[in-house]
C-alpha positions in Angstrom: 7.6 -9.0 13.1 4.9 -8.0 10.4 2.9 -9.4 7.7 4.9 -11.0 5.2 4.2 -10.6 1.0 4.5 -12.6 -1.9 4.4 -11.4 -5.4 3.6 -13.5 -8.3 3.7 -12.8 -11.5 4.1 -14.0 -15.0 7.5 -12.1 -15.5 10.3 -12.6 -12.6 11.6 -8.8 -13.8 7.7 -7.8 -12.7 7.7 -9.2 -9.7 10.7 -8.1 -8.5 10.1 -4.5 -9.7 7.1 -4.5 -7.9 8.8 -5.6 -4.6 11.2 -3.2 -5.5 8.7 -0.4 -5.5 6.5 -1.3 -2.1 10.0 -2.1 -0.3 10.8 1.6 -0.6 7.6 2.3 1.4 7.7 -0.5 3.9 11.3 -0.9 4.9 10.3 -3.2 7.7 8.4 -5.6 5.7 9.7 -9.1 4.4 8.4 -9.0 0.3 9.5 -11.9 -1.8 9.0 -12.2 -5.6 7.9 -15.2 -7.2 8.1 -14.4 -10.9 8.8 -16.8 -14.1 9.8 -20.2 -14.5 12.9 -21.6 -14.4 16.0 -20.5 -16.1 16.1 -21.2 -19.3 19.0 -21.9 -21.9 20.0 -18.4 -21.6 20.2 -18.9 -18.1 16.9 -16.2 -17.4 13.7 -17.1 -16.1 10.8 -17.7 -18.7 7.8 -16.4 -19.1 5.0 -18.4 -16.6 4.4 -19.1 -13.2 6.4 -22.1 -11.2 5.2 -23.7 -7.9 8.0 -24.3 -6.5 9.1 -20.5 -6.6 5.6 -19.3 -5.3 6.5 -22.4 -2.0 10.2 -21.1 -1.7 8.8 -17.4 -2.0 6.2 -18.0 0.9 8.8 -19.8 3.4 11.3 -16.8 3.2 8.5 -14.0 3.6 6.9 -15.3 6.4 8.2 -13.8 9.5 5.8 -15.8 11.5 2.6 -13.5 11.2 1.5 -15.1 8.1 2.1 -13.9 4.2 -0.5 -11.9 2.0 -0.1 -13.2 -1.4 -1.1 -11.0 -4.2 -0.7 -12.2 -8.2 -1.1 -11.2 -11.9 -3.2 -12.7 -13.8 -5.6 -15.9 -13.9 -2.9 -19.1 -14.1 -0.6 -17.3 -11.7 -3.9 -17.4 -9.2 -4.3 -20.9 -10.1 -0.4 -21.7 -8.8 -0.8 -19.5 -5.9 -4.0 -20.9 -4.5 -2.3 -24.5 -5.6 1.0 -23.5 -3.4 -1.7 -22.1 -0.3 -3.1 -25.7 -0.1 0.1 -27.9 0.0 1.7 -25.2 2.6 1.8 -26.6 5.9 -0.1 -23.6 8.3 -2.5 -22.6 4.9 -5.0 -20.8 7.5 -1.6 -18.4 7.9 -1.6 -17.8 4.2 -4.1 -15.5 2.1 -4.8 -14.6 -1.3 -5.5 -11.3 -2.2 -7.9 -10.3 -5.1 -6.4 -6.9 -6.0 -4.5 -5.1 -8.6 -0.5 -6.4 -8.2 0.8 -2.7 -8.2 -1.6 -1.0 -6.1 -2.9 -3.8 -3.8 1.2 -4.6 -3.1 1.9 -0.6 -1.9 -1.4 -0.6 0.3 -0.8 -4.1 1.6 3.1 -2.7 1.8 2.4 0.0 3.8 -0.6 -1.6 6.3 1.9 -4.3 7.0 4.8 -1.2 8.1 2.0 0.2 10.5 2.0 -3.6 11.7 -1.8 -4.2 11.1 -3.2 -7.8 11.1 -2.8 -10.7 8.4 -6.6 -9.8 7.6 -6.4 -6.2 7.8 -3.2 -6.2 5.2 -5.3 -8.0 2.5 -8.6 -6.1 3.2 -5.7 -2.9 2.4 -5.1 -4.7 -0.8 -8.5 -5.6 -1.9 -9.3 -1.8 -1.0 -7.1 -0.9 -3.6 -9.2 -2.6 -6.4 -12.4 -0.8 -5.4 -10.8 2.7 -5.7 -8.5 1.5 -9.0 -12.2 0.9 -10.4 -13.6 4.3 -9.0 -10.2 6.4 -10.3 -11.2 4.3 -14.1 -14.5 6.5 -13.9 -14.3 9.5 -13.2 -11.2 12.1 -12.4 -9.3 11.5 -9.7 -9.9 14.9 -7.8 -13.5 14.0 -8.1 -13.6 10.8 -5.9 -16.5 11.1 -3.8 -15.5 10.8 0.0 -17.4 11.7 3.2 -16.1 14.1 5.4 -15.6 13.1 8.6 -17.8 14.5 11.5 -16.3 17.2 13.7 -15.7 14.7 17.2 -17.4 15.4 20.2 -19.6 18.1 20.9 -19.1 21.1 19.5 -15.5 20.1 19.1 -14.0 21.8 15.6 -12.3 20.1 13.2 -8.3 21.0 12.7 -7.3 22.8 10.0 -4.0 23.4 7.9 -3.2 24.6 4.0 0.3 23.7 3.5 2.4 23.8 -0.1 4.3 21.4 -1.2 7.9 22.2 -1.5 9.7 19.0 -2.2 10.5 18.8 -6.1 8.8 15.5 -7.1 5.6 16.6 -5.0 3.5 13.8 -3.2 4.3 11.2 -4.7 4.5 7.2 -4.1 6.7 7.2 -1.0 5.3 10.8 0.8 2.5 9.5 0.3 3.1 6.0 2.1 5.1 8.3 5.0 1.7 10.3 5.7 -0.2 7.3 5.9 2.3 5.2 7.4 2.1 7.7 9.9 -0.9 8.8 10.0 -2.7 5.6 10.6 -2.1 4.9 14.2 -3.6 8.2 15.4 -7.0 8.8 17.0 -7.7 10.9 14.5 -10.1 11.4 11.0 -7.8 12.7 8.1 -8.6 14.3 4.5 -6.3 15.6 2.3 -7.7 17.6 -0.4 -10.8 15.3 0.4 -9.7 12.0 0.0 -8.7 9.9 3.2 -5.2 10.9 4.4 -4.9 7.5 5.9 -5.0 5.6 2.0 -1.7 5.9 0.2 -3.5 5.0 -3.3 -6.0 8.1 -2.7 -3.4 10.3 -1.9 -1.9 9.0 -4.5 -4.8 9.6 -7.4 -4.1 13.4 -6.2 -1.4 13.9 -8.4 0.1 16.9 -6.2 3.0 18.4 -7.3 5.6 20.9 -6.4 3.4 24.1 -5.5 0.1 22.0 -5.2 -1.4 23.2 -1.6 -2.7 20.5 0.8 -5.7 21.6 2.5 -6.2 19.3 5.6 -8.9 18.6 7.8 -8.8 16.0 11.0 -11.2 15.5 13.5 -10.8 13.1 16.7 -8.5 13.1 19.8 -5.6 13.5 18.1 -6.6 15.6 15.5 -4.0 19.0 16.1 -1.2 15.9 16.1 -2.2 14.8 12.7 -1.9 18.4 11.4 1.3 18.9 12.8 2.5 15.9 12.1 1.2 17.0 7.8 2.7 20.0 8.2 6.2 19.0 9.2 6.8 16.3 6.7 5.4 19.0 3.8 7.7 21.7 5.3 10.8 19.1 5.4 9.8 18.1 1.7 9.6 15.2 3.3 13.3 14.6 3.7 13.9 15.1 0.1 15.3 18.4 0.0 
């Protein structure tokens, strides 16, 4: 079982197009939409936010390890946090304040690596904190601190790989590496942003021909290179 998510939104077409998108990088992971009103005369769901479909949403994500809940704007917050107190286990429901698109793919992908109720919104309230940061300044440019080499004298791993897949690293490589990546015993950067963050490997904007210079340190730091460099040179099972 894993963390369950719910997406509200004003539009039912947004909210399932954003499940769409963090489904492709967390196949594993109940997501439910929650978008609209009711149907209307033409038979399609207006514009607005419904309780009941937020209550319905939250019973058929949760899996039993509780729902993260992340909405649009301010009235859809209002339902939400309205649904979270009539739900019958609220203390297995949370609220995330993060952006829908980027706090849904880094809640996504924690919830695939099976991380806690907790740690799944802390990945989506993450995301709002380096959506502000990418708004000032360019996205190569993010400041990140290098991890220390581990141990004593121990040297860091090293690999420069180039991209070979034709789309480059884009939304779902990007949630593989981290996906993957996250488990290990290891310190990752990739061209200097964490290699453990799919929305900073994301702000890299590699493409097809970029190179990846990679740096781990820890206990498993050689199996977090090699595990870099054969998902670059299997583009990432897009070729």
């Amino acid at each position: 079982m894993t963390v369950g998510l719910v997406i509200v939104s004003h539009s039912a077409k947004l909210a399932e197009g954003v499940v769409e998108l963090a489904a492709q990088m967390a196949p594993d992971v109940v997501l439910a939409p929650a978008g609209g009103t009711g149907p209307g005369p033409d038979g399609t769901a207006g514009i607005g936010t419904s309780l009941e479909k937020i209550q319905d949403a939250l019973a058929s994500a949760d899996s039993g390890d509780g729902v993260v809940v992340l909405a649009d704007l301010g009235s859809a917050v209002m339902t939400a946090e309205t649904a979270l107190e009539f739900a019958p286990e609220p203390e297995r429901l949370l609220l995330a304040d993060a952006p829908l698109v980027e706090g849904a793919v880094a809640a996504a992908v924690a919830a695939q690596t099976g991380a806690t109720l907790q740690a799944v919104r802390d990945a989506a309230e993450a995301a709002l904190a380096r959506t502000a940061a990418a708004a000032g300044e360019p996205a190569a440019a993010q400041p990140y601190a290098a991890p220390q080499p581990y141990g004593a004298g121990a040297p860091a791993a090293t690999g420069s790989f180039t991209l070979i897949n034709d789309l480059g690293l884009h939304a779902r490589p990007a949630a593989v590496l981290a996906k993957n990546l996250t488990p290990l015993d290891a310190e990752v950067t990739i061209n200097g942003v964490d290699g453990k963050s799919v929305m900073l490997l994301m702000t890299l904007i590699a493409g097809k021909g970029s190179t990846l210079e990679v740096s781990a340190t820890g206990p498993q730091r050689r199996l977090a290179v090699d595990l870099i460099r054969r998902e670059v040179e299997a583009g990432f099972g897009e070729l």
